[in-house]
Each structure stands twice: as C-alpha cells, then as structure tokens.
C-alpha positions as a printed Julia matrix, in Angstrom:
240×3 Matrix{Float64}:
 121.27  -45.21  109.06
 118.75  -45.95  106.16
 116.27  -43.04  105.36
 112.37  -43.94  106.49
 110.77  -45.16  103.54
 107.7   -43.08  102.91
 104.21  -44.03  103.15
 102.28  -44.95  100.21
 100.58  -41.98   98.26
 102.36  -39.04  100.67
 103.53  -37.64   97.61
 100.0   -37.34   96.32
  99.02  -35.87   99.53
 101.82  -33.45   99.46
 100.27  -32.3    95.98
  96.93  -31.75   97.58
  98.14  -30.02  100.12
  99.95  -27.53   97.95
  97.16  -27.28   95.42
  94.98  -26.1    98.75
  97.98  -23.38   99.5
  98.17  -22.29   95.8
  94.15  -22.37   95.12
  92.16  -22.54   98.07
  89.34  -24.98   98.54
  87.18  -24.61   95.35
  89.91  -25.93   93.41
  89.44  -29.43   95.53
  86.94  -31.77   94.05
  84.55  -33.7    97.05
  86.3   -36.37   96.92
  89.9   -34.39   97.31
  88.35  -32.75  100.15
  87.14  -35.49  101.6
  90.45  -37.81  101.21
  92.14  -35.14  102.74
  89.91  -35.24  106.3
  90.15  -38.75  106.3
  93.96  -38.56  106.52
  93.58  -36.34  109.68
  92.59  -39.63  111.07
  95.22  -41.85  109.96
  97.93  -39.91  108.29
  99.53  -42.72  107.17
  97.34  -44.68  105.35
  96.2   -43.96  101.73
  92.66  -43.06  102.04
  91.6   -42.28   97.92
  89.54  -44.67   97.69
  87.52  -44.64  101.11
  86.93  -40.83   99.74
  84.99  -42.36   96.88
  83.4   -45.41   98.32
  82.09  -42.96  101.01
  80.84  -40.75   98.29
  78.82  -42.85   96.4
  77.29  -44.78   99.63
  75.87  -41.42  101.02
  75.58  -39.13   97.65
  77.64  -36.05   98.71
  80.17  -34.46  100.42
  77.51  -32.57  103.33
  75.69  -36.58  103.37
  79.12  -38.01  104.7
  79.65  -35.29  107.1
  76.22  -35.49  108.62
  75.98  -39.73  108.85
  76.18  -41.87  111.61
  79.67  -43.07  113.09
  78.09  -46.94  112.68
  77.07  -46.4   109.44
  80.7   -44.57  108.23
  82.5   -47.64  109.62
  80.67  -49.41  106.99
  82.62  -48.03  104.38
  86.24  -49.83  103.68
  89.13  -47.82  104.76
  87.28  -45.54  107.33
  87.48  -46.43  110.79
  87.28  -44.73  114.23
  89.68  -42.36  113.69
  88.74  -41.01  110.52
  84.59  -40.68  112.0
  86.32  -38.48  114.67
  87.97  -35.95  112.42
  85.03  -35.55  110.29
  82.83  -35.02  113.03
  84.99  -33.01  114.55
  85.56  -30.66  111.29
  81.24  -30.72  111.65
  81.72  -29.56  114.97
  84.13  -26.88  114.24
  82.16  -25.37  111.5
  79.08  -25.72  113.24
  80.93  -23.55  115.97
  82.33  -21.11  113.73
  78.96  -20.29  111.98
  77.67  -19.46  115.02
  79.88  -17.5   116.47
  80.38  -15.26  112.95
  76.88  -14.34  113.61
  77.51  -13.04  117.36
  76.62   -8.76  117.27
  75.34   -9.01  114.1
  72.0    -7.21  112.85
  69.42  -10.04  112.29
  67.53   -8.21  109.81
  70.88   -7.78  107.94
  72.18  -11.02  108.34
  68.88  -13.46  107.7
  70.86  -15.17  104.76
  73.54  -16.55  107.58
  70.91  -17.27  110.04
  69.42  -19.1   107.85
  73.08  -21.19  106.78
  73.9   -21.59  110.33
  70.09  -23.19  111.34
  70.73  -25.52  108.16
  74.11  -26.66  108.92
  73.1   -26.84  112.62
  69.66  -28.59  112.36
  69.01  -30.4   109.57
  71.17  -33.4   110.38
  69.23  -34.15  113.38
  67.15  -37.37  113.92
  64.99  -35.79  116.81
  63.63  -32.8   116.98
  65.51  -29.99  118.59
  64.67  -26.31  119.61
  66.39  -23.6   119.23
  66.4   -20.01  119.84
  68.51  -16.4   118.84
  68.4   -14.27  120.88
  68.59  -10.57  120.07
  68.86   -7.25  122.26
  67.11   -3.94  121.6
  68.35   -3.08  118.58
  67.71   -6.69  117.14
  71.7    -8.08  117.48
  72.15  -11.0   117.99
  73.43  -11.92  121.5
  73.7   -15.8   121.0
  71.56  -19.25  120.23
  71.46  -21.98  121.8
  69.5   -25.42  121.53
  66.62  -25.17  124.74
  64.93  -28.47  123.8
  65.28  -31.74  122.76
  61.91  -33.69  122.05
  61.54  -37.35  120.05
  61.31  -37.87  116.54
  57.59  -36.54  116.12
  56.92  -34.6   119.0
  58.5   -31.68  120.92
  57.7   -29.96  124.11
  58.49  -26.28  124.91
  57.96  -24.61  128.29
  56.94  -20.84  127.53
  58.09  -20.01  131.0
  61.62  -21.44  130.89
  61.79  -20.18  127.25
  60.89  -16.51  128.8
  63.73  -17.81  131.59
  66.35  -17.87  129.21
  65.78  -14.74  127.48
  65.63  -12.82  130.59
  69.25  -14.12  131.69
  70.77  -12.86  128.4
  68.74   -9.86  128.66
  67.3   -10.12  125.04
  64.51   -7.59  123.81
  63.47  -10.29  121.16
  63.94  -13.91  119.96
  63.93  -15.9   116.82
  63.0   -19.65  117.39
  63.73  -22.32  115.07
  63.04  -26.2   115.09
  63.59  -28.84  112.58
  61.14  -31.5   110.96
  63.13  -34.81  110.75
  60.27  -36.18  108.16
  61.66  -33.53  106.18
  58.09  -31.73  105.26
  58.46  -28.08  105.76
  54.61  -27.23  105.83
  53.85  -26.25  109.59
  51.22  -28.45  111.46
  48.44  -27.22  113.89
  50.54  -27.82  116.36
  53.65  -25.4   115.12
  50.67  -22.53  114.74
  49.62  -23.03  118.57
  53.4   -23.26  119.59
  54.06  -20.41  118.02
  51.01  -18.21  119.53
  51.81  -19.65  123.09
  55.39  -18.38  122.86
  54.33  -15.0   121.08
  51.98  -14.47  124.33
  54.6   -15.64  127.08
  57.38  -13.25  125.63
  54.75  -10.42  125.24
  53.58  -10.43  129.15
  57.53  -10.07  129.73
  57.9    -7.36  126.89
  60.04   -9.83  124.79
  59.0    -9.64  120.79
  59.29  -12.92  119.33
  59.7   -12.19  115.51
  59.82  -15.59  113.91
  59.66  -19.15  113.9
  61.87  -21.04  111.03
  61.04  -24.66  110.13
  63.88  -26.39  109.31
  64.04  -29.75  106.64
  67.06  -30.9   105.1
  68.91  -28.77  102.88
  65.9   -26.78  101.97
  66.24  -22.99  102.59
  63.94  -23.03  105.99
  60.18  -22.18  106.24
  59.41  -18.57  108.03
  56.64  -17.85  109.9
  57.23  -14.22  109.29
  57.5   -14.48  105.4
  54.5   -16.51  105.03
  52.12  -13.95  107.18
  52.07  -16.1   109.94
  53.4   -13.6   112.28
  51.19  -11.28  111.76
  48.18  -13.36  112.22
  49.38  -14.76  115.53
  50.04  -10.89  116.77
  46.56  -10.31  115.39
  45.15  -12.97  117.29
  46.86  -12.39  120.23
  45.7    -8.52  120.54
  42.79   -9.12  122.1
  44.09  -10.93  124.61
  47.03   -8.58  125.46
C-alpha cells in the first residue's frame, strides 16, 4: 500500500509548530501567527500567502482578527472556515480576559480592566454598554454587556442597571461604553449619563466609581482620572 503523499507546505507547518514549542509566541512574526490560525480552518491547504494578503488589506495582526467575515472572504485563500477559527480564537481570548479578572481587586488590576474593555469593545460597530461589577471590598464579581444601542446613540435604563447589580449583589460598579467614531472626548450626553447612573446606584447604596470611554486601540478615557467623578458626586450632594 503506497504511503499518503503529504500536503503541500506540512513540513513548513511542522517547523512552526515546533518553533512555537521551543520559543513560545514572540518568536512568531504576524504573519506566522496568523498562517498558523488559518490552517485551523483548513489544515490541508497552504495558507502563507492568505497570511500576508490578509495583512496588508487590514494593516495588522489585531485589524484581521477584529474584521468582518464578508470582508475576510475577500482575501484569496481565506474562506468560511478559516473566518470561523479566527473568530473563534477572538472569542476565546475575549473569554479568557475576562474571566482572569474574576476576584480580582479593581484598584489593583485597572491595567487589565482596561486590556479586557479594549479587546472587548473597541471592535464594535454599535455602541455597547457594559458594566463590572464589584462587591464590598471592590472585587470584581463579573461584567457583562447590559446594552446595545445604534451607531450614535445609546439608551441606558438606571433602574434595570440598579436591577442587575442588585442580583449579583455588588457594592459598586464600573461602566464602560465605546465610541465607534473613535473620538474619546465625552459629549454632554456621557456627563448626564453618567450623573443619572451615579444618582440611581446611590438611592440603592451602590457606588458607581467610573465610567471608561472606549475608542480603538487607545488606552480608554476615565471619568475618574479626568475629575469627572468627583464633580458628578459634587453635583449630586445636594440632591442626596
């Protein structure tokens, strides 16, 4: 019986493979790396030079993660089964970031917050809400996306907001949501968001800490670093 001939470049792939077991991933180029998700989705097929084309359409490794299936399929070589193993790798690390953070002290941990709401949010072509919650001692119980609005406009219910923090029993909240335009300066509109959710969690003894404006790549925009915060609390005194 005649051996199976071998696919074209499986010895190359072989090599990468190694290399990865003998050096990790920072040894890997972007276009190793991604040659090497592509052939998750069809292992037989030599998929060097869909790595590259797909490189130099979208400009970067995290671009070609974060594109649209239709717009993927453009490039030669990458069809329907190499879109679903990089978005599911995406999806995976997307999961895993989160869940790293689970019990951690926010305080402590900001830097990876701020990672996760990156990786998370700034891929997004609508706006999207999203909230950590924390417990007494400011850990972080879990987050979760509460809203989903259009491409310019987003609409938060304090009460349901207050809803979910009460089933998880959190003591405080960080809320984050992206700007698709990609301008991280907050609008009128993020200022009186931000003071309606500060009072709604304050009648139910719920401190809301921060707000973080997410665009792109850019490290994200806090309401707390910038003295926001403290002039909603300030403003909200009198009322409480």
């Amino acid at each position: 019986m005649l051996k199976r001939e071998e696919h074209k470049g499986s010895g190359h792939r072989q090599r990468l493979r190694d290399k990865f077991l003998e050096r990790g991933i920072d040894a890997f180029t972007d276009a190793e790396v991604l040659e090497l998700l592509l052939t998750m989705g069809t292992p037989r097929t030599d998929c060097k030079e869909a790595a590259r084309a797909a490189l130099a359409l979208f400009g970067g490794l995290d671009a070609v993660l974060e594109a649209e299936p239709a717009a993927l399929r453009q490039v030669r070589g990458i069809g329907p089964n190499n879109v679903f193993a990089l978005q599911f790798l995406h999806g995976v690390a997307r999961r895993y970031l989160r869940q790293r953070l689970r019990s951690k002290q926010y305080l402590r941990s900001s830097r990876e917050v701020a990672d996760y709401l990156t990786h998370a949010m700034r891929d997004q072509r609508r706006e999207v809400f999203m909230v950590i919650f924390l417990d007494a001692e400011h850990a972080i119980i879990d987050s979760r996306i509460v809203s989903e609005g259009t491409i310019t406009s987003n609409t938060i219910y304090p009460r349901e907001l207050v809803k979910e923090a009460l089933a998880v029993n959190a003591a405080a909240l960080v809320v984050a949501h992206n700007h698709p335009s990609g301008n991280l300066a907050p609008s009128a509109a993020d200022r009186r968001l931000t003071k309606n959710l500060y009072l709604a969690c304050a009648l139910m003894n719920i401190n809301l800490l921060d707000h973080l404006l997410i665009a792109g790549a850019n490290a994200p925009y806090s309401f707390a670093d910038h003295g926001l915060m403290a002039e909603v609390r300030e403003a909200c005194a009198a009322i409480l």
